[in-house]
N, CA, C and O atoms as a MOPAC input file, in Angstrom:
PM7 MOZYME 1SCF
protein

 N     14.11000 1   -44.51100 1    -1.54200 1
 C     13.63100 1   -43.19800 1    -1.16000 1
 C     13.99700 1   -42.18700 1    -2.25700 1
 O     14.90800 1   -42.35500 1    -3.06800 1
 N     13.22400 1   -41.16900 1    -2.19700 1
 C     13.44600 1   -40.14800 1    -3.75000 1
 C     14.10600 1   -39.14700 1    -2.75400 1
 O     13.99600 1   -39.20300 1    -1.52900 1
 N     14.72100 1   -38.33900 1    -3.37700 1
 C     15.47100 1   -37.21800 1    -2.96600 1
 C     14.56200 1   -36.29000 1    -2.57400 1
 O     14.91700 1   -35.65800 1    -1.57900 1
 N     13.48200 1   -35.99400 1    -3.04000 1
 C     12.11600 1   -35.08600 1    -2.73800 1
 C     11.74500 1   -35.27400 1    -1.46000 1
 O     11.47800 1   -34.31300 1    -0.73900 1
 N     11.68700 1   -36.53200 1    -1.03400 1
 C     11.57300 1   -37.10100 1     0.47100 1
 C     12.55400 1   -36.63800 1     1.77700 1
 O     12.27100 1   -36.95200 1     2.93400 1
 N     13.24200 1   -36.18200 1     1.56700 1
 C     14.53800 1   -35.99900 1     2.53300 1
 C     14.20600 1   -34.34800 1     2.48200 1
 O     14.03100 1   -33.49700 1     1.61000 1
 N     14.23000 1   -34.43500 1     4.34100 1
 C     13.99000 1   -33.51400 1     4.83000 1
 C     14.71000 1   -31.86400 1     4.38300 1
 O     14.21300 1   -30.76600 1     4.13000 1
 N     16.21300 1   -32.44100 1     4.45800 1
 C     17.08200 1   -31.47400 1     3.92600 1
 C     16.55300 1   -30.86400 1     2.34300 1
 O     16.22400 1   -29.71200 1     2.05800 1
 N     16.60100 1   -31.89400 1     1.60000 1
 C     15.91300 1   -31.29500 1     0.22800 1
 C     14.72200 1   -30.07100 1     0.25500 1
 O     14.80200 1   -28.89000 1    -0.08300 1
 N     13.63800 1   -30.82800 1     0.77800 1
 C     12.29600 1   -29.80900 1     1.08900 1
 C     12.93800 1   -28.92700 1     1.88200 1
 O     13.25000 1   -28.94100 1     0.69100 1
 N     13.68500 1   -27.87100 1     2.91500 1
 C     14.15900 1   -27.25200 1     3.53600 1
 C     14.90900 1   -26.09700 1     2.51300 1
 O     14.57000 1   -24.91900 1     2.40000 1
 N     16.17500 1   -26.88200 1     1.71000 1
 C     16.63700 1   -25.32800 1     1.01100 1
 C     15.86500 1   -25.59800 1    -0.28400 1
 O     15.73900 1   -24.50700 1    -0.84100 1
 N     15.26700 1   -26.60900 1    -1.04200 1
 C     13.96300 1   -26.42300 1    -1.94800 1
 C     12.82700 1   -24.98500 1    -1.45000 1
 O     12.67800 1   -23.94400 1    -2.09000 1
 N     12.21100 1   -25.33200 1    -0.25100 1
 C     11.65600 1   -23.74300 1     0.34000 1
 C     12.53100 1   -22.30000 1     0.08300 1
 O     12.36100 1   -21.26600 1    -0.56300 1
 N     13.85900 1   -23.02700 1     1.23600 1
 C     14.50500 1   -21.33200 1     0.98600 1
 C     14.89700 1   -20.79000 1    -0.64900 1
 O     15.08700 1   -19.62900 1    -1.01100 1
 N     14.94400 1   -22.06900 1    -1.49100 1
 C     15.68700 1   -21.24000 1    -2.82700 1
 C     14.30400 1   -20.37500 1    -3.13000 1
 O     14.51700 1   -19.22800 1    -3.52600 1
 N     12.88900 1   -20.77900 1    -2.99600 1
 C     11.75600 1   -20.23200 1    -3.74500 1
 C     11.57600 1   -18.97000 1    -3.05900 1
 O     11.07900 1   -18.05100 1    -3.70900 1
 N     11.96200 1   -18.73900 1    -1.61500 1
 C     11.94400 1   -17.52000 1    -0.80900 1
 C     13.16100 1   -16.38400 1    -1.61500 1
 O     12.82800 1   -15.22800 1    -1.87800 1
 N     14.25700 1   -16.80000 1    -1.86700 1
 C     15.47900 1   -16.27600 1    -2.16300 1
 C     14.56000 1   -15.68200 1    -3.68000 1
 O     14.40700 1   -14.51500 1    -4.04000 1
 N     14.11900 1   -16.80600 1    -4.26700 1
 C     13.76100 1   -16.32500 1    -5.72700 1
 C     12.52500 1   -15.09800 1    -5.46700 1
 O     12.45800 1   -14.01800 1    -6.05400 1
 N     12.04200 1   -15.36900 1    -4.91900 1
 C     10.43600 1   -13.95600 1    -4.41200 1
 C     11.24500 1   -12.87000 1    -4.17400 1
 O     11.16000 1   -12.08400 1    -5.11800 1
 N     12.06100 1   -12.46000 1    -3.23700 1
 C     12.91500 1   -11.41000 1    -2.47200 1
 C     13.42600 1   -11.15900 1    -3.85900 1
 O     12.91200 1   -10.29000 1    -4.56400 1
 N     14.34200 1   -11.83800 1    -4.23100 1
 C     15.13800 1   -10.99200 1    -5.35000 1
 C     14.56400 1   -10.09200 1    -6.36900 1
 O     15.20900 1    -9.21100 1    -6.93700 1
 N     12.86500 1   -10.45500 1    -6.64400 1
 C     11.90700 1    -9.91100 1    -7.52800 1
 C     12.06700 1    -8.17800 1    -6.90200 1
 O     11.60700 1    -7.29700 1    -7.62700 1
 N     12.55400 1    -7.87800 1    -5.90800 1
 C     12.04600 1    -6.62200 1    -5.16500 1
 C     13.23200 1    -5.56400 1    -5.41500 1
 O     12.89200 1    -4.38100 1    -5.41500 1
 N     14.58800 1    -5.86600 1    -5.62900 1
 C     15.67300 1    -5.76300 1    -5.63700 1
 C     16.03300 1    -4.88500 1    -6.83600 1
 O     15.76000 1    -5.40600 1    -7.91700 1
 N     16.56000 1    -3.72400 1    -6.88500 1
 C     16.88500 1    -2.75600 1    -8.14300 1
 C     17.12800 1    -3.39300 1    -9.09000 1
 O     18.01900 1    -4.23600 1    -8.98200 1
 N     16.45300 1    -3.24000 1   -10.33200 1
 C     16.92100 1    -3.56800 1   -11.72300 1
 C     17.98300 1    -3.91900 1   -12.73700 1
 O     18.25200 1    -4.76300 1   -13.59200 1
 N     18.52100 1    -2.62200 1   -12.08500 1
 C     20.09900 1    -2.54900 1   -11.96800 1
 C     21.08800 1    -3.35800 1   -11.18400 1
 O     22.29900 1    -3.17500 1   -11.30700 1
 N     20.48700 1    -4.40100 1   -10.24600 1
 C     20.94500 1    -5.66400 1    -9.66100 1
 C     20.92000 1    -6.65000 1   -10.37300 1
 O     21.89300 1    -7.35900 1   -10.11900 1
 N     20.19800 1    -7.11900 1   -11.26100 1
 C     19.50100 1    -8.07500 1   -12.18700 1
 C     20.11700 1    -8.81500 1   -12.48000 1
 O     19.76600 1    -9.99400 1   -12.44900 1
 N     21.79000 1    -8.24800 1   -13.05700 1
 C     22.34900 1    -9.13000 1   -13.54300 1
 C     23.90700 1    -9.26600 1   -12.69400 1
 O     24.93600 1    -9.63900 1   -13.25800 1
 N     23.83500 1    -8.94800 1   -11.49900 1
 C     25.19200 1    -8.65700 1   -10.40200 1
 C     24.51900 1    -9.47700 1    -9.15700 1
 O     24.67100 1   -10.69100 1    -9.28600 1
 N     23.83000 1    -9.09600 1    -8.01400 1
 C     23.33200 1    -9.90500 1    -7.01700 1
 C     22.42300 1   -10.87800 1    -7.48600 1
 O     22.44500 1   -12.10800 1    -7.45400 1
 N     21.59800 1   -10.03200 1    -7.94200 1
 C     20.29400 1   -10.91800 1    -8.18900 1
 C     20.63400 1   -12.14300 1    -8.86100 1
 O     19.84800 1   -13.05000 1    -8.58500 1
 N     21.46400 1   -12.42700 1    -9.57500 1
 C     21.77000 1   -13.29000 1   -10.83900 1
 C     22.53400 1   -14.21200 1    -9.50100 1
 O     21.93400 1   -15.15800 1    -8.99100 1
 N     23.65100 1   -13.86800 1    -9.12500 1
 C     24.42600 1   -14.69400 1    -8.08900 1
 C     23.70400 1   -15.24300 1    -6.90800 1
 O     23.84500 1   -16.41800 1    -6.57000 1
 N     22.62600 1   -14.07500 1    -6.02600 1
 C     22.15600 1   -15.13800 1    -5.67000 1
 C     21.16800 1   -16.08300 1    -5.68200 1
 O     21.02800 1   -17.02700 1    -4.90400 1
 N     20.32800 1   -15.69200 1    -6.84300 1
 C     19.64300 1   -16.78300 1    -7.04100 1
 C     19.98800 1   -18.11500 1    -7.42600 1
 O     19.20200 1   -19.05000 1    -7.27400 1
 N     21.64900 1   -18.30200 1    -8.14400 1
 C     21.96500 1   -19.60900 1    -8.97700 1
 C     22.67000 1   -20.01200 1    -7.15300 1
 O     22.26500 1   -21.12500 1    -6.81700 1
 N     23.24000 1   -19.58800 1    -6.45100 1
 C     23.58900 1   -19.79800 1    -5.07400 1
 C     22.70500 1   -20.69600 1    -4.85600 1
 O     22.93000 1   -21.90400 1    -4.91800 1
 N     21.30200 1   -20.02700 1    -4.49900 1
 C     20.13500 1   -21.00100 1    -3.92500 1
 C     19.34300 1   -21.72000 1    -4.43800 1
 O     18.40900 1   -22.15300 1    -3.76300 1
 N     19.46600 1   -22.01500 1    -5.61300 1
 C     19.17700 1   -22.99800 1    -6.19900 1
 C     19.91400 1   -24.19700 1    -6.45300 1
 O     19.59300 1   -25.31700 1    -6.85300 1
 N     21.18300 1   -23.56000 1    -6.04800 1
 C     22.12600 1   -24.73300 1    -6.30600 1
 C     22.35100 1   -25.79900 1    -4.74000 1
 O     22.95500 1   -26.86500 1    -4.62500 1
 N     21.50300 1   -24.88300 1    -3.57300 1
 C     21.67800 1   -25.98500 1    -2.36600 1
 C     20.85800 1   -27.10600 1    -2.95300 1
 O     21.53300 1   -27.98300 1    -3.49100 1
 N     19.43800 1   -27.28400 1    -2.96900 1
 C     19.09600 1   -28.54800 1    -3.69100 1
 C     19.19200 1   -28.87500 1    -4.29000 1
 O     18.84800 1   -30.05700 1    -4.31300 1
 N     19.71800 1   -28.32800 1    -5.42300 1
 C     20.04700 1   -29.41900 1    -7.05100 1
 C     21.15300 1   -29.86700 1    -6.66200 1
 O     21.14600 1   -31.00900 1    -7.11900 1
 N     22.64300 1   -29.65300 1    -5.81200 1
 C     23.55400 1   -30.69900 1    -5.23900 1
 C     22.64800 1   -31.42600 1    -4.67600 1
 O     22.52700 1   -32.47900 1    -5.30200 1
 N     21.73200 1   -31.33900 1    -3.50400 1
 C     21.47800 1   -32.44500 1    -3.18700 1
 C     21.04900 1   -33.47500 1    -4.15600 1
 O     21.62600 1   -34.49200 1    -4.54000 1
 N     19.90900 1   -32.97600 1    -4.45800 1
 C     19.81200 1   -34.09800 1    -5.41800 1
 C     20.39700 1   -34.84500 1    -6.66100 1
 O     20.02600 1   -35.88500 1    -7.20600 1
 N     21.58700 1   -33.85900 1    -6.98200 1
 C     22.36000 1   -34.62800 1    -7.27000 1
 C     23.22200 1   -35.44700 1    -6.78200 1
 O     23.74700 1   -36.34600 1    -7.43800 1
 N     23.43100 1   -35.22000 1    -5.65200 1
 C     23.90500 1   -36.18500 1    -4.90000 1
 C     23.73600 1   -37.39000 1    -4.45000 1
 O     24.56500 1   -38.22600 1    -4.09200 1
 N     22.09900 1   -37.43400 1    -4.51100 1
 C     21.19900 1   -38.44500 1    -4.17900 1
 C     21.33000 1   -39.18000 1    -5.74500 1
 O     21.27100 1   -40.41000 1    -5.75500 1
 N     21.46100 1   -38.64200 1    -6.73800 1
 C     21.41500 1   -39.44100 1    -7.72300 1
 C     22.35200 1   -40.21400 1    -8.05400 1
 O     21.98200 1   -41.17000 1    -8.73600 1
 N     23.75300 1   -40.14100 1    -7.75800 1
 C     25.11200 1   -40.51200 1    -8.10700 1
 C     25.16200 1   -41.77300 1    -7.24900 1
 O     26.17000 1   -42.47400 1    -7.16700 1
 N     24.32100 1   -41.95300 1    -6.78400 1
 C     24.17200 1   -43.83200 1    -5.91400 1
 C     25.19000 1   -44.30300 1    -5.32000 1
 O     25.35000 1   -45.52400 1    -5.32900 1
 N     26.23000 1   -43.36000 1    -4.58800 1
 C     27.15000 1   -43.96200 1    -3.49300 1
 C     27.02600 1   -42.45700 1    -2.26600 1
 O     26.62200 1   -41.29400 1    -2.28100 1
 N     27.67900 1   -43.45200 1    -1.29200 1
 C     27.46200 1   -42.35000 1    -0.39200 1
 C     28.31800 1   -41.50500 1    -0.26600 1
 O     27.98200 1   -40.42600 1     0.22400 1
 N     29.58100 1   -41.70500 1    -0.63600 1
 C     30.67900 1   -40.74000 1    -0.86900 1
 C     30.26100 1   -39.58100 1    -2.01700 1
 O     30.32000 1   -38.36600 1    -1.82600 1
 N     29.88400 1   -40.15500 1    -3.08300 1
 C     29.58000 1   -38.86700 1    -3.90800 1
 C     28.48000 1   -37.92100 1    -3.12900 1
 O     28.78800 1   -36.73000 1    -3.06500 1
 N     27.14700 1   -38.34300 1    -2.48900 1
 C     26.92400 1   -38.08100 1    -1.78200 1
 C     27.07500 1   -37.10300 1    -0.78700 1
 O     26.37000 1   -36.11100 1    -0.60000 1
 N     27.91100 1   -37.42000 1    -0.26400 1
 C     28.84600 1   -36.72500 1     1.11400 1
 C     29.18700 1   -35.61600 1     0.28900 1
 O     28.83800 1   -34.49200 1     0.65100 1
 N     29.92700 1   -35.80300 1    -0.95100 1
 C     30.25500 1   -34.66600 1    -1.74400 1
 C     30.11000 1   -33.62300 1    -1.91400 1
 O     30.73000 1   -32.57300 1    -1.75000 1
 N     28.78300 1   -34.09700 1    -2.44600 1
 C     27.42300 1   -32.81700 1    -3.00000 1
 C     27.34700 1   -32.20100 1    -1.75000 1
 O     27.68200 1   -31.02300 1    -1.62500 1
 N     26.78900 1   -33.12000 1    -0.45300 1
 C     26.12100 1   -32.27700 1     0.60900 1
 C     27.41400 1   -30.85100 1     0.76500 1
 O     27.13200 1   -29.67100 1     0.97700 1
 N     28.52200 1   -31.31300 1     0.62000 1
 C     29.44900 1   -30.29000 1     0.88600 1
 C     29.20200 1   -28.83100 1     0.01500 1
 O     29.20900 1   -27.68100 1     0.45600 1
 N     29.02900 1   -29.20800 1    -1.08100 1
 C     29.41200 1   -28.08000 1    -2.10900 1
 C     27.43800 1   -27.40300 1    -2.23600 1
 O     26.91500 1   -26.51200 1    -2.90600 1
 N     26.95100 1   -28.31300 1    -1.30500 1
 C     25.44900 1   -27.24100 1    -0.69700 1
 C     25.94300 1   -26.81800 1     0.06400 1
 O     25.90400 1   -25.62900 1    -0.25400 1
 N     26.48700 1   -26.87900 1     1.01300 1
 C     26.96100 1   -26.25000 1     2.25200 1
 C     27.43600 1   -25.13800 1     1.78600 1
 O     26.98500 1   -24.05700 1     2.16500 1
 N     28.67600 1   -25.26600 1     0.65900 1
 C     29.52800 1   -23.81200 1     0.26200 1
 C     28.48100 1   -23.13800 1    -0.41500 1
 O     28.62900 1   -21.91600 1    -0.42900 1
 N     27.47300 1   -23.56600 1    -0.97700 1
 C     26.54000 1   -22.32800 1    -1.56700 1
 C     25.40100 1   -21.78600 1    -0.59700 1
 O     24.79400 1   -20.72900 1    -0.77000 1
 N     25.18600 1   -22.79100 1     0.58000 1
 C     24.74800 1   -21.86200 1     1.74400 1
 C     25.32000 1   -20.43200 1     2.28000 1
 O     24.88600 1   -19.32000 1     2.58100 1
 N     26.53800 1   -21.12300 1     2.21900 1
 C     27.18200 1   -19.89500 1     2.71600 1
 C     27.67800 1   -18.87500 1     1.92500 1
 O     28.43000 1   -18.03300 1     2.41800 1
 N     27.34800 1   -18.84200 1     0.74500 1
 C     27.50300 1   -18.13700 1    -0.31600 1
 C     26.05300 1   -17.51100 1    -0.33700 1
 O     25.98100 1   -16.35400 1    -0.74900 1
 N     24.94100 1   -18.11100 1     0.04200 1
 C     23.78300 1   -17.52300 1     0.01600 1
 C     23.49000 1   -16.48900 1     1.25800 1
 O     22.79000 1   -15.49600 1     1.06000 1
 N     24.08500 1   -16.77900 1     2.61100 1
 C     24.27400 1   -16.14100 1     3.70900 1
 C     25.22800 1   -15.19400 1     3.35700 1
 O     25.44100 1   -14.94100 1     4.54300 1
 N     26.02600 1   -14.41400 1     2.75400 1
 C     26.84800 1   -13.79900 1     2.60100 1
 C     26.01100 1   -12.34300 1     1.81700 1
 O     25.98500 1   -11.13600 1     2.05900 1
 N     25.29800 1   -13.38300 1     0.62900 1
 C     24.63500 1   -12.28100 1    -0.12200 1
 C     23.58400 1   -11.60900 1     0.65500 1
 O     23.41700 1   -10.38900 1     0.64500 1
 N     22.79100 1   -12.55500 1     1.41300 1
 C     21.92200 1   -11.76100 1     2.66300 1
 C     22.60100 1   -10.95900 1     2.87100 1
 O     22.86000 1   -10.07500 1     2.05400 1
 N     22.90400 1   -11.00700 1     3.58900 1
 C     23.94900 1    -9.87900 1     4.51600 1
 C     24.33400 1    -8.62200 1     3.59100 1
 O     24.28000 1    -7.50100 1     4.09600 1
 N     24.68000 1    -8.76200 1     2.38800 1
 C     24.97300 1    -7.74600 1     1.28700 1
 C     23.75600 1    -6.98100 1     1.02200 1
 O     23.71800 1    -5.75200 1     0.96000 1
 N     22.58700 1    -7.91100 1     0.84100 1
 C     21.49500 1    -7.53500 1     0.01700 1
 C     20.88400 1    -6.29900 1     1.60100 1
 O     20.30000 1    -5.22200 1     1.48000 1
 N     21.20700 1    -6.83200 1     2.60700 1
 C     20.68200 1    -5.78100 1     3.61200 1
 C     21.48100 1    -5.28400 1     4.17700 1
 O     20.89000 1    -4.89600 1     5.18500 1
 N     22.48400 1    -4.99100 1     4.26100 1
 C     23.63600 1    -3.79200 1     4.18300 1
 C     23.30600 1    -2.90800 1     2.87600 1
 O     23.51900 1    -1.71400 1     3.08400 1
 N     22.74500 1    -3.25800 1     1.32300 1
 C     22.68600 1    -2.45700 1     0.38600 1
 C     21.32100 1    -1.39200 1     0.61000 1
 O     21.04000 1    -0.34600 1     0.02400 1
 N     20.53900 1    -2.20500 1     1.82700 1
 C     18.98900 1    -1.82400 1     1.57400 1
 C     17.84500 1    -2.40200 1     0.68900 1
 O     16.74500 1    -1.93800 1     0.38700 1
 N     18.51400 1    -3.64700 1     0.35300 1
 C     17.65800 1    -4.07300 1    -0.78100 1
 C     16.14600 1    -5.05500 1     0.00900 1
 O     15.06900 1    -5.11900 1    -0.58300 1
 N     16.39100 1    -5.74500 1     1.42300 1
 C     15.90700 1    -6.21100 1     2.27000 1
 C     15.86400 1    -5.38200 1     3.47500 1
 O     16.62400 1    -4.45600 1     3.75900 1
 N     14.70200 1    -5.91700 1     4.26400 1
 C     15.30500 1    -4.64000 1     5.32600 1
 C     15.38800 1    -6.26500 1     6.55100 1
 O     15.11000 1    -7.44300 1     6.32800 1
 N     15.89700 1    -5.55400 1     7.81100 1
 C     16.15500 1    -6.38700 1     9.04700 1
 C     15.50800 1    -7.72300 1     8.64400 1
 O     15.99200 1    -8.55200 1     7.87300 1
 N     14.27500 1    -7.79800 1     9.32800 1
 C     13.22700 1    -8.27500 1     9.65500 1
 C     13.33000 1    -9.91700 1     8.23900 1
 O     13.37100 1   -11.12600 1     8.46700 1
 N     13.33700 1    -9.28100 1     7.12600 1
 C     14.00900 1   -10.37300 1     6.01900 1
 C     15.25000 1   -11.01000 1     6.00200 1
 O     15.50700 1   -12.21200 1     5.93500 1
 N     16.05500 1    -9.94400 1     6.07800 1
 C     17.57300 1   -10.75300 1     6.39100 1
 C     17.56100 1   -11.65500 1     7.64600 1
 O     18.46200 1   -12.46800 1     7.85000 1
 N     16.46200 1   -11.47800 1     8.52100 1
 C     17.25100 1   -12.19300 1    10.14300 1
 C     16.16600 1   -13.39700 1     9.51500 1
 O     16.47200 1   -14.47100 1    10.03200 1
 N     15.40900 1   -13.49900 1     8.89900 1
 C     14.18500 1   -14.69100 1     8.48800 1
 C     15.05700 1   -15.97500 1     7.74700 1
 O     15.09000 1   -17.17700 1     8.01400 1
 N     15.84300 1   -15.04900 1     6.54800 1
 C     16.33000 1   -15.63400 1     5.91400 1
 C     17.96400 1   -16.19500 1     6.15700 1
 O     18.64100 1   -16.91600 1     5.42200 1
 N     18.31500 1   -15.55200 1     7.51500 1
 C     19.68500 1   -16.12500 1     7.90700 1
 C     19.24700 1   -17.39200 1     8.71400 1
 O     19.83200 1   -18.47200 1     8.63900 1
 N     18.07800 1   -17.12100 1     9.54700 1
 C     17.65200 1   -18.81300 1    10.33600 1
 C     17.09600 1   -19.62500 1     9.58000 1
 O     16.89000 1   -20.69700 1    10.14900 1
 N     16.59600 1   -19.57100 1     8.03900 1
 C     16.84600 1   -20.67400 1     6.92800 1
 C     18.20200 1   -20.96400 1     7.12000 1
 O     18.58700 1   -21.94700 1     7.75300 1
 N     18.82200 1   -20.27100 1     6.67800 1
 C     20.17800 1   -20.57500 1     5.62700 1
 C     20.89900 1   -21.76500 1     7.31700 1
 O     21.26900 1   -22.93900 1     7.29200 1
 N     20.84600 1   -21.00000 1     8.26500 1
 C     21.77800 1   -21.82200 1     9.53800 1
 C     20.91100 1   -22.98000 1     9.20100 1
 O     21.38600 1   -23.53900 1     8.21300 1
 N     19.67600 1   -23.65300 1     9.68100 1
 C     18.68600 1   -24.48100 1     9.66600 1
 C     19.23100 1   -25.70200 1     8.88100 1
 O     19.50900 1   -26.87400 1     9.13200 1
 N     19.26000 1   -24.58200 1     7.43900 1
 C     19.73900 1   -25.70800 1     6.07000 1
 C     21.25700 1   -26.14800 1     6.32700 1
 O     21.50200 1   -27.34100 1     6.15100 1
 N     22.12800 1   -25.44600 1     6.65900 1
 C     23.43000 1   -25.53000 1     7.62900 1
 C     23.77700 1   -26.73600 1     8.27300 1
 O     24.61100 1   -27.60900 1     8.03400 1
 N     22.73000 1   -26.52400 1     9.35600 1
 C     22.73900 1   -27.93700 1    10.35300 1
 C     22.20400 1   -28.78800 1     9.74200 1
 O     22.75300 1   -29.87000 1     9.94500 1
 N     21.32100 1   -28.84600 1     9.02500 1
 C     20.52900 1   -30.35000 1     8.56200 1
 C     21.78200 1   -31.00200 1     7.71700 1
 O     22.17200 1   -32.16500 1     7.82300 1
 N     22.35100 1   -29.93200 1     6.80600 1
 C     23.39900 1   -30.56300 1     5.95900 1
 C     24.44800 1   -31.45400 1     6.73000 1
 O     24.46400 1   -32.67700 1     6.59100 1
 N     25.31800 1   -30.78000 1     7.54700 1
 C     25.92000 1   -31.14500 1     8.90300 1
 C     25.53500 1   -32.25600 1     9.54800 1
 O     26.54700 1   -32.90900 1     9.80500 1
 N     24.20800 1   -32.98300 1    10.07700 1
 C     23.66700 1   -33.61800 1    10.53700 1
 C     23.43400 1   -34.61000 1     9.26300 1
 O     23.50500 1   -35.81900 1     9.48500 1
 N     23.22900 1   -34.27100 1     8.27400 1
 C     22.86300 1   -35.71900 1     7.31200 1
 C     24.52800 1   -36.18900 1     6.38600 1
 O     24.67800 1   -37.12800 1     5.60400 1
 N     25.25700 1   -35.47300 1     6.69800 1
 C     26.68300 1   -35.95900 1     6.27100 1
 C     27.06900 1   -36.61700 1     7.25400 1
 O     28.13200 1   -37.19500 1     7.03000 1
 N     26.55800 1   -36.81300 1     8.48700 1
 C     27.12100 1   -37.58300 1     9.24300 1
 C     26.60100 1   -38.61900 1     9.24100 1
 O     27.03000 1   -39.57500 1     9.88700 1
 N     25.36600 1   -38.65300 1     8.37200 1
 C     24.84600 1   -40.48300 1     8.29300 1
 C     25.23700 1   -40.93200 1     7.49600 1
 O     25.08300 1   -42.15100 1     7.58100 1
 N     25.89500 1   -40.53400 1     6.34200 1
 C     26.83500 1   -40.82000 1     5.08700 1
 C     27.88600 1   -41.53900 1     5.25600 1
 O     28.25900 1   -42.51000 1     4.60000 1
 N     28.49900 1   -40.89800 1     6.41500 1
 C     29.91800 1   -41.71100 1     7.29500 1
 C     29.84300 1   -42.97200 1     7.52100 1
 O     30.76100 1   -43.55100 1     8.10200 1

């Protein structure tokens, strides 16, 4: 199976391209402070995965899924910043927090088939 195949992948693969659109909207003067952080955040949930998928044991594996997890929540954090700053309004932040949980649980749920 390719890593492209797994559900979790296609899931924060979507949210990083959402994260990357939104940030386009975001003061200029963010560019290189939020914007910069969270875009490498959400890009980095699927490239662990798939790096994870590449390292051909399931422990490394298990690994990666973890250190997606910590940049989930590194990506949920900046939500929350980016619409406390005004840079998103409600309606985006609450879209993009039921990604980020979504990608959350799937992670959660596929580390446990790793076990």
């Amino acid at each position: 199976m390719n890593y492209k195949d797994l559900r979790i992948w296609q899931s924060s693969f979507n949210l990083s391209i959402e994260i990357l659109k939104i940030t386009k909207k975001f003061p200029k003067d963010e560019r290189f402070n939020l914007v910069s952080q969270l875009n490498r955040a959400a890009i980095s949930i699927p490239s662990n995965i798939a790096e994870g998928h590449g390292r051909g044991s399931q422990r490394d594996f298990h690994r990666f899924c973890s250190i997606a997890k910590g940049s989930a929540n590194e990506v949920e954090t900046q939500v929350l910043i980016a619409n406390q700053m005004g840079y998103i309004n409600a309606a985006e932040s609450t879209h993009l927090i039921h990604q980020i949980e979504s990608v959350l649980r799937q992670l959660i749920a596929f580390q446990k088939t790793l076990k």
